[in-house]
C-alpha positions as CSV (number, residue, x, y, z in Angstrom):
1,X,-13.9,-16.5,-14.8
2,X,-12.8,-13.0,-16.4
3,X,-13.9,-10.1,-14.7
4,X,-15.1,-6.9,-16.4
5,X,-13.4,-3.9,-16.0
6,X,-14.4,-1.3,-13.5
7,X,-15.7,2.5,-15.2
8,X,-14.0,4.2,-12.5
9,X,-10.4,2.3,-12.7
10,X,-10.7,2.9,-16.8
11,X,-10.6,6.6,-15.9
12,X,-7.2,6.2,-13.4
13,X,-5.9,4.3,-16.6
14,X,-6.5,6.8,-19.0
15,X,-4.7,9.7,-17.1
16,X,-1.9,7.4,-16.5
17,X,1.3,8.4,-18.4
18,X,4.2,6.9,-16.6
19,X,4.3,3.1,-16.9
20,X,0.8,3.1,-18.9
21,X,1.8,-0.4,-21.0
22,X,3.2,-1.6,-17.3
23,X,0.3,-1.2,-15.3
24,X,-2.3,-1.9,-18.4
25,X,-0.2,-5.2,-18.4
26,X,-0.6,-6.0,-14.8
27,X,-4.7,-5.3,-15.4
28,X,-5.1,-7.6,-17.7
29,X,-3.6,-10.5,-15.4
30,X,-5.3,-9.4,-12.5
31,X,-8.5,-9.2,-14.1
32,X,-7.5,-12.8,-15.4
33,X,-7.4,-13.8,-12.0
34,X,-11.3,-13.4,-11.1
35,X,-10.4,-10.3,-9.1
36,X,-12.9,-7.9,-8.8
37,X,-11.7,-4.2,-9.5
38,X,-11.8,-1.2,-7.9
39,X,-10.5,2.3,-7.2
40,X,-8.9,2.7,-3.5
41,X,-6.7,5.1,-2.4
42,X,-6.9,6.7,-6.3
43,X,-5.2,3.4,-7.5
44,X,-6.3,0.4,-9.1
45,X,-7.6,-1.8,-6.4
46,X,-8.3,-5.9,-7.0
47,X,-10.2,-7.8,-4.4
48,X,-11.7,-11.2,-4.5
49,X,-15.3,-11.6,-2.2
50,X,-14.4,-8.1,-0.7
51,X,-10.9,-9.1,0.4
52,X,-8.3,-6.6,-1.2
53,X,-5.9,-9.2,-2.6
54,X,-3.5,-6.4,-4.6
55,X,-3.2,-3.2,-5.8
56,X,-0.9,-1.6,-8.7
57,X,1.3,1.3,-7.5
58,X,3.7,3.5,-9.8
59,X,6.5,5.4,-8.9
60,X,9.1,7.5,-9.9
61,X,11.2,4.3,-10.6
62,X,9.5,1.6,-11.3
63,X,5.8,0.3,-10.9
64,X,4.7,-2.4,-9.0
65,X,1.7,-4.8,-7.3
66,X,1.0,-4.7,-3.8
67,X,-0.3,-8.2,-2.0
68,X,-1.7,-6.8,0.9
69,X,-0.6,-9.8,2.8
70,X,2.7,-10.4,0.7
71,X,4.7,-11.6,3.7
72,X,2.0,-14.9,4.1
73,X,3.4,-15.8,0.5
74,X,6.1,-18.4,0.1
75,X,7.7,-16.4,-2.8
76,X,9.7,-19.7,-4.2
77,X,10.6,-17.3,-7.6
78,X,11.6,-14.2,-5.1
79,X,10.3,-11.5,-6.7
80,X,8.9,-10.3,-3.7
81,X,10.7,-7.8,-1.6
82,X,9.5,-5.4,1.4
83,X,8.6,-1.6,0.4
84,X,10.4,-0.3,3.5
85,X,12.6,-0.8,6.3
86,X,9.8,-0.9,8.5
87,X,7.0,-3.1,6.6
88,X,5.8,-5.7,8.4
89,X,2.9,-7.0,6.2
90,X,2.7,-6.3,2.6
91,X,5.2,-6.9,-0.4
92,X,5.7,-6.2,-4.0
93,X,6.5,-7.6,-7.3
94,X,8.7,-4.1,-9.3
95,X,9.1,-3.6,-12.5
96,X,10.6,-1.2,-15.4
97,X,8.9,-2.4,-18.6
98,X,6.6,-5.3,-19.7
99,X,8.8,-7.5,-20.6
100,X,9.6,-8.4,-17.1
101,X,6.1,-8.2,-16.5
102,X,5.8,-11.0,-19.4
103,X,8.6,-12.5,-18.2
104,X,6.6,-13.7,-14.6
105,X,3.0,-13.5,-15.5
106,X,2.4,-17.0,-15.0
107,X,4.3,-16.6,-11.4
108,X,2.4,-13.4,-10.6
109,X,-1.4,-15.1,-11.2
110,X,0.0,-17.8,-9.2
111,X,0.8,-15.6,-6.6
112,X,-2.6,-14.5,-6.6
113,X,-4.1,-17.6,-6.5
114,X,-2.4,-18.3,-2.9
115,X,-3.1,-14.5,-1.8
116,X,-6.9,-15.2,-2.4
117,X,-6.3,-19.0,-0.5
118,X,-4.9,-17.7,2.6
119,X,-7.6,-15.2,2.5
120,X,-10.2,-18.1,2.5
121,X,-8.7,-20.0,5.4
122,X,-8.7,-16.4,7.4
123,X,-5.1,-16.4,7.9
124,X,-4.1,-13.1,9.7
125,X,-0.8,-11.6,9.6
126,X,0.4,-11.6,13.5
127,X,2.3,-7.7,13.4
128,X,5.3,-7.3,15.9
129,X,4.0,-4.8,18.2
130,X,7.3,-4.8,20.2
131,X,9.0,-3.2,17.1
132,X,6.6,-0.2,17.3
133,X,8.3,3.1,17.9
134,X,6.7,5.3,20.2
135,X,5.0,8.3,19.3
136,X,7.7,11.2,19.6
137,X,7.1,13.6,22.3
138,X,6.7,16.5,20.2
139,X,3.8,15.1,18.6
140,X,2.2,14.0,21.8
141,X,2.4,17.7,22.7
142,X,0.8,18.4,19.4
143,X,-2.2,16.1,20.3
144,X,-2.8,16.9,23.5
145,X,-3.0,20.9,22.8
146,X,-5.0,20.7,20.0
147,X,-8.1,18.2,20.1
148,X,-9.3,18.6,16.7
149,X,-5.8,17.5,15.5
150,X,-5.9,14.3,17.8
151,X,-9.3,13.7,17.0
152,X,-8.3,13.5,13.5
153,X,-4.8,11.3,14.1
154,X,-6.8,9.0,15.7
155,X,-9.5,8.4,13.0
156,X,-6.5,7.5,10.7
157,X,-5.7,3.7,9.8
158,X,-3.1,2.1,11.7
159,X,-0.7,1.6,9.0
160,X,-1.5,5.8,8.5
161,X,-0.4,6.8,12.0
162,X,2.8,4.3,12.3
163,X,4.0,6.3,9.2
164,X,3.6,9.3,10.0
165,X,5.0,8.2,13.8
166,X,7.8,6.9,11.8
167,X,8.6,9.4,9.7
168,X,8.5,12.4,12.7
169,X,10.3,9.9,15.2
170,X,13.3,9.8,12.1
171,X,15.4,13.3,12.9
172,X,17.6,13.0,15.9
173,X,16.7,17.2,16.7
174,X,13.2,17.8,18.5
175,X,13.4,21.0,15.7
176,X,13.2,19.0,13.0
177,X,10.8,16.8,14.2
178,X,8.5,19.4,15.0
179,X,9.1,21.4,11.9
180,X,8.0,18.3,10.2
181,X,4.7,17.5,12.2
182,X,3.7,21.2,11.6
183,X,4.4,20.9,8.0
184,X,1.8,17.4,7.5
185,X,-0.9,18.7,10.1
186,X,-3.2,20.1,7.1
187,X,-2.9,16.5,6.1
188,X,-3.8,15.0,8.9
189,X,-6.5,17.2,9.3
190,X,-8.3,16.2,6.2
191,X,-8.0,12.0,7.1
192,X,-5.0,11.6,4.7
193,X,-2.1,9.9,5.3
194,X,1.7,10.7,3.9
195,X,0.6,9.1,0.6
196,X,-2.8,10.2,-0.4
């Protein structure tokens, strides 16, 4: 069953510039897929009985479609790959233009198919705590001075703190680390993670 376009994801669409026939192209199998649609995190959002099964990014270099639970996917065509070094749990499927998008449509709905099967058997994705990197000291210090600023940390997502613990834990110089915590306090302070 087709779903009907959402009023609010129609708007996202019609500000987009880069990769506009790319993403409008991964819509349309999405919606094929009897996903509903929504905006989250200001981009197009597709659930399936209030599960988010995927969700179209775009970036500087390519655009892409995010399953949520990527790595429970047996990926027999490999178009899947890991976003980071340090991603445990989702993967996407890039691309440059539609026709690569054309190219593995029938693959991607497939993929989707499976995404919304393991979500009806309640598979969870088991996430390797021991590979966790510990919050640097300079942004316990942070947290513990100011209680506002903790306060606000800890009402993040999980998968919002481990980036940002990832990304100040990165310099080898306590400076640089602290310059950077300084720098994306505002950020934390409003509930946002590194990519809002």
């Amino acid at each position: 069953m087709k779903q009907v376009s959402n009023g609010k994801v129609d708007a996202f669409f019609d500000k987009a510039t880069q990769w506009e026939k790319e993403m409008e192209k991964l819509r349309t199998i999405l919606l094929d897929c009897d996903l509903t649609e929504e905006l989250k995190w200001g981009k197009p959002c597709y659930a399936h009985e209030g599960k988010n099964i995927v969700i179209i990014q775009g970036f500087k270099d390519y655009c892409a479609v995010l399953f949520f639970k990527g790595v429970l996917l047996s990926d027999p065509d490999g178009i899947l790959v890991k976003t980071g070094e340090n991603t445990q749990v989702g993967r996407q499927a890039r691309f440059t233009n539609v026709k690569e998008i054309n190219k593995v449509a029938a693959v991607l709905k497939a993929y989707v198919y499976e995404a919304i099967e393991l979500e009806r058997a309640g598979l969870k994705v088991e996430v390797n705590k021991e590979n966790a990197i510990p919050i640097p000291a300079e942004l316990q210090d942070k947290l513990a001075a100011n209680k506002k600023l903790n306060k606000a940390f800890q009402a993040l997502t999980p998968g919002r703190q481990r980036a940002y613990i990832y990304y100040f834990s990165s310099p080898k110089q306590s400076k640089t680390r602290e310059s950077r915590i300084d720098k994306w306090i505002p950020q934390i302070l409003e509930g946002k993670g590194m990519m809002d």
